[in-house]
C-alpha positions as CSV (number, residue, x, y, z in Angstrom):
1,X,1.2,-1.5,58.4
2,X,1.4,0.9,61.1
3,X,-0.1,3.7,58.5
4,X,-3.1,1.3,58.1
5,X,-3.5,0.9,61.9
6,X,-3.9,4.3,62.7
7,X,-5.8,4.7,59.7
8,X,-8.3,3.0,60.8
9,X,-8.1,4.0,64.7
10,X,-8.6,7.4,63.1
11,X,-11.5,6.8,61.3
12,X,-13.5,5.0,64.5
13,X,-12.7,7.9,66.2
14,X,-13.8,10.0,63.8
15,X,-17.3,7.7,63.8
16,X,-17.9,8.0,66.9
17,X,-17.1,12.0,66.7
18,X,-20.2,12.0,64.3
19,X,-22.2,9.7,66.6
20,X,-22.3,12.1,68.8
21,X,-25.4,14.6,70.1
22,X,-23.8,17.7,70.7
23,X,-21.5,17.7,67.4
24,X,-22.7,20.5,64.6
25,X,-23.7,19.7,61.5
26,X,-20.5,21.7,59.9
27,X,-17.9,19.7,62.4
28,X,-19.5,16.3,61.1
29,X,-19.7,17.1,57.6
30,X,-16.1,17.6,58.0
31,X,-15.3,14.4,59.6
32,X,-17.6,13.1,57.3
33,X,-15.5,13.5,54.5
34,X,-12.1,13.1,56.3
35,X,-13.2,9.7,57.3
36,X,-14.8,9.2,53.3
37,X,-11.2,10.0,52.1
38,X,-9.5,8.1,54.8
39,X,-11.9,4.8,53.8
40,X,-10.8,4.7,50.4
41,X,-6.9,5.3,51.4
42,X,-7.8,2.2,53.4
43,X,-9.9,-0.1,50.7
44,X,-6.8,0.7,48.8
45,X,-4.2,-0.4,51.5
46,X,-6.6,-3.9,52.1
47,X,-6.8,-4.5,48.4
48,X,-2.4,-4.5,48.4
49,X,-2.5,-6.4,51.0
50,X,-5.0,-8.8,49.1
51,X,-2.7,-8.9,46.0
52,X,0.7,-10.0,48.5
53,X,-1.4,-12.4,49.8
54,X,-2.7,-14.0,46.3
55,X,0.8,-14.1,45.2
56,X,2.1,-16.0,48.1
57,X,-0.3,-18.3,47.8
58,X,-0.1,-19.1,44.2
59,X,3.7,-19.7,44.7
60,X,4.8,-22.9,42.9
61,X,6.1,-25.4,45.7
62,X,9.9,-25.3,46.5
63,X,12.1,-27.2,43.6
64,X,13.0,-30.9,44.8
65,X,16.8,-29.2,45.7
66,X,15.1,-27.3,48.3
67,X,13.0,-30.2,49.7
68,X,15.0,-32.2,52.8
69,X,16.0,-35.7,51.8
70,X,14.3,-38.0,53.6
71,X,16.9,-41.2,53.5
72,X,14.1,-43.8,53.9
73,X,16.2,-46.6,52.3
74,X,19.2,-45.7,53.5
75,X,19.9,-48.9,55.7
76,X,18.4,-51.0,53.2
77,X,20.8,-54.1,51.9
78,X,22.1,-53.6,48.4
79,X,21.4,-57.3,47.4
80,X,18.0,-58.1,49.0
81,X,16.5,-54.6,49.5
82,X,15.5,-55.6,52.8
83,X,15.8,-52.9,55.5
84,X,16.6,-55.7,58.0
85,X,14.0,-56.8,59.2
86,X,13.9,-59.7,61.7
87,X,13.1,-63.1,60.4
88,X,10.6,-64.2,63.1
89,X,8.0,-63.2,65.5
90,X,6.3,-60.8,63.4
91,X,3.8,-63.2,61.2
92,X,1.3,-64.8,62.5
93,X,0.7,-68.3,61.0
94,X,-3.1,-69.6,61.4
């Protein structure tokens, strides 16, 4: 990643070498085709980078094993099923 970074930090400077007034036409021809060379080094470094990111995303989701147990019944009664909940108070009778 850090090859990309200054990569590209050396291609805008190298844009902004040719940007300028006072540069001859041989000295941006040059950087010209250092930054043409250094473009496609990058496309090529984005389009890895595309690929890693394709393939995590088209991972299949972790196997059940992996997935936390959630224990939602675990205080539930055996006979009745019932998690314990109270007998009263909660239904309202109209």
């Amino acid at each position: 990643m850090k090859d990309f970074e200054s990569n590209l930090a050396t291609l805008e400077q190298l844009t902004n070498d040719i940007k300028r007034t006072d540069i001859s036409l041989e000295d941006a021809l040059k950087d010209f085709e250092e930054g043409i060379k250094l473009a496609k080094t990058l496309e090529k470094d984005i389009e890895k980078i595309e690929g890693k990111i394709q393939i995590l995303m088209n991972q299949p989701l972790p196997n059940s094993a992996d997935m936390p147990e959630l224990d939602l019944f675990t205080a539930a009664d055996a006979g009745t099923g019932s998690a314990g909940a109270p007998s009263e108070g909660l239904r309202q009778n109209g």
